[in-house]
N, C-alpha and C positions, 0 to 999 in steps of 0.2 A: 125626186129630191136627192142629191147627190150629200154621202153621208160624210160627217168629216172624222181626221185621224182618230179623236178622243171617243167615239161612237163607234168605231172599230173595234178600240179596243176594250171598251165594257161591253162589248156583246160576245169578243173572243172572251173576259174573263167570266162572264154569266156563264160562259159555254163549258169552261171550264171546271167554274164554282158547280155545275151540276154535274160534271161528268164524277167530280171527287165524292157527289155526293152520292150518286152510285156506287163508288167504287166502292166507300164505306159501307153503304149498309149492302152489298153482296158480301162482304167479309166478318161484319160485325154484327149484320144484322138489326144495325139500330133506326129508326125510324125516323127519314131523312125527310120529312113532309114540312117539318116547319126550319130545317135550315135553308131551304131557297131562300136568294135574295129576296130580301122586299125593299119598298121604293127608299125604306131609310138606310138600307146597304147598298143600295144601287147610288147614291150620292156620294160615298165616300172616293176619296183620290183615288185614281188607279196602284199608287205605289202602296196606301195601306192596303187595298185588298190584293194586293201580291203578297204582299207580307203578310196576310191570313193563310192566302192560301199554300205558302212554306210552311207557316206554322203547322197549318192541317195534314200536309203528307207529314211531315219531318213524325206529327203524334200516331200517325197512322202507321209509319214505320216501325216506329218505338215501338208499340203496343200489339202491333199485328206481328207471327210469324209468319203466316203464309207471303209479306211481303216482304220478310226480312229475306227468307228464302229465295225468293223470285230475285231480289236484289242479288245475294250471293249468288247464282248460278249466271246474272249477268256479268258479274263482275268476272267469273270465270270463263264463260264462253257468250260474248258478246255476240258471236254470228249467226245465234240464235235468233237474237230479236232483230234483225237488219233488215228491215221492212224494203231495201232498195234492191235487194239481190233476187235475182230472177226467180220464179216460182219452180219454173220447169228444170232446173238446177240443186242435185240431192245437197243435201246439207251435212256436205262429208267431202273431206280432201283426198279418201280411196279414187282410184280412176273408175269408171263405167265397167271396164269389166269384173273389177274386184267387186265391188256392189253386186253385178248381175249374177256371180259365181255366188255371193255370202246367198241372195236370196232364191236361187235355184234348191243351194244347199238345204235349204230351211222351207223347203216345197211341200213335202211330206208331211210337217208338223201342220199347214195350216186346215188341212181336212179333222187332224185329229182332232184341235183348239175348235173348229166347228162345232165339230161332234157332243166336246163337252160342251161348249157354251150353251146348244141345243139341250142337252139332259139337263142342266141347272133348269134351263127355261122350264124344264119338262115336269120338273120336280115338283109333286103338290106341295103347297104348303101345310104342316100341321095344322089343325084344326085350334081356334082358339079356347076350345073348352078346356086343349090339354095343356095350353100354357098357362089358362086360369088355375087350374088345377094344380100347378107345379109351386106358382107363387102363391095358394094357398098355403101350401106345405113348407112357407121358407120357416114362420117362427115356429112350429112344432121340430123343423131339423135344429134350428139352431137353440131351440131347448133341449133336441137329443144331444147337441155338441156340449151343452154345458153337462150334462149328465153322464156322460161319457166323461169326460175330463176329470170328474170327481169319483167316477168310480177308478180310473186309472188313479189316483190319487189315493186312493183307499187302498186299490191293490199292491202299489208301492210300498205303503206303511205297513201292510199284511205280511208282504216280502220280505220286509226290513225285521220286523219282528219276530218274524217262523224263525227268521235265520238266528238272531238272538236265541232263541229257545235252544233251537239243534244244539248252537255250541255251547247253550249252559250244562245242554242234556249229554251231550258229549262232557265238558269236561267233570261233572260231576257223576255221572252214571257208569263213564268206563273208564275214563281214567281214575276215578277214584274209587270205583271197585275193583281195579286191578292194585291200586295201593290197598286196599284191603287185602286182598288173597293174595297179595306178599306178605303184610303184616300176621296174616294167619299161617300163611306157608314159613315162618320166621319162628311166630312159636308152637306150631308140632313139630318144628323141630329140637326147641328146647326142651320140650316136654318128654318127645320120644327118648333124649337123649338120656335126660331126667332120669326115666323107665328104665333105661337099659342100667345105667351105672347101680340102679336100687335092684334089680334085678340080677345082674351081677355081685352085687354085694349079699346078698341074701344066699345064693347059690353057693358062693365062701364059706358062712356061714354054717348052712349045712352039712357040706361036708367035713367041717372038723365037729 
């Protein structure tokens, strides 16, 4: 039974209504099970369900980076996605021997990039006891974090305070016991002087 135009094209947009809905839920992850058509979207015009299906990339766009990105890197190098350009043709405007020179050049690395990839593979994984173990220990650290902080906080104030003292003790202890022992250096000297002039006077004295 030969299919007519209209039958074409709700089976290319079914085709397509489901390829988006892949796309969606590989990116978003959202569970595409009950947006397939059913027979009461399959009646609609073709021209509304085009106009859904803009709507749907256009929020797919918006919403998604990994498609915003893909977008931008088309917009910048379109001969990336040119699905018409021959396969056996490197995707680079260098000539064949520039290419075959870069990848001779870069010969050497790929035993080493081996080598590692192999030791990744090689590499046991820890043991899950020891990662239980670790995230046992997260709220006891982050109770030492708060503990710590309050003692740096205490020691601050300890700091701030000694230092207060020193220079009370300083300027009350030696500088004002050096204004002392001026003040006493000040009067034995009046005193001495005192001494002398009554000592002298007395010596007068005697000899007449």
């Amino acid at each position: 039974m030969p299919t007519t135009p209209e039958q074409t094209a709700l089976s290319t947009i079914s085709l397509l209504e489901t390829r988006l809905r892949r796309l969606e839920h590989s990116i978003t992850g959202a569970d595409s099970g009950d947006a397939l058509p059913t027979k009461a979207v399959s009646t609609e015009s073709i021209t509304t369900r085009l106009a859904s299906l803009e709507d749907a990339l256009r929020r797919l766009s918006t919403h998604s980076k990994q498609i915003q990105d893909i977008l931008s890197l088309h917009s910048r190098h379109p001969t990336f996605f040119d699905a018409t350009s021959s396969p056996s043709e490197p995707p680079s405007a260098l000539p064949d021997a520039s290419v075959s020179s870069i990848v001779l050049a870069s010969a050497t690395l790929y035993p080493t990039t081996a080598s590692r990839l192999t030791s990744i593979v090689d590499t046991p994984i820890p043991p899950a006891e020891a990662s239980t173990s670790l995230i046992a220990l997260m709220p006891r650290v982050a109770r030492l974090d708060i503990l710590q902080e309050r003692q740096d906080r205490e020691l601050a104030d300890l700091r701030r305070r000694s230092a207060e003292v020193l220079e009370r003790w300083y300027t009350v202890t030696v500088m004002g016991g050096g204004d002392c022992w001026a003040e006493w250096d000040d009067r034995c000297s009046r005193v001495e002087g005192s001494v002398r002039r009554m000592e002298a006077r007395r010596a007068g004295n005697d000899e007449q």
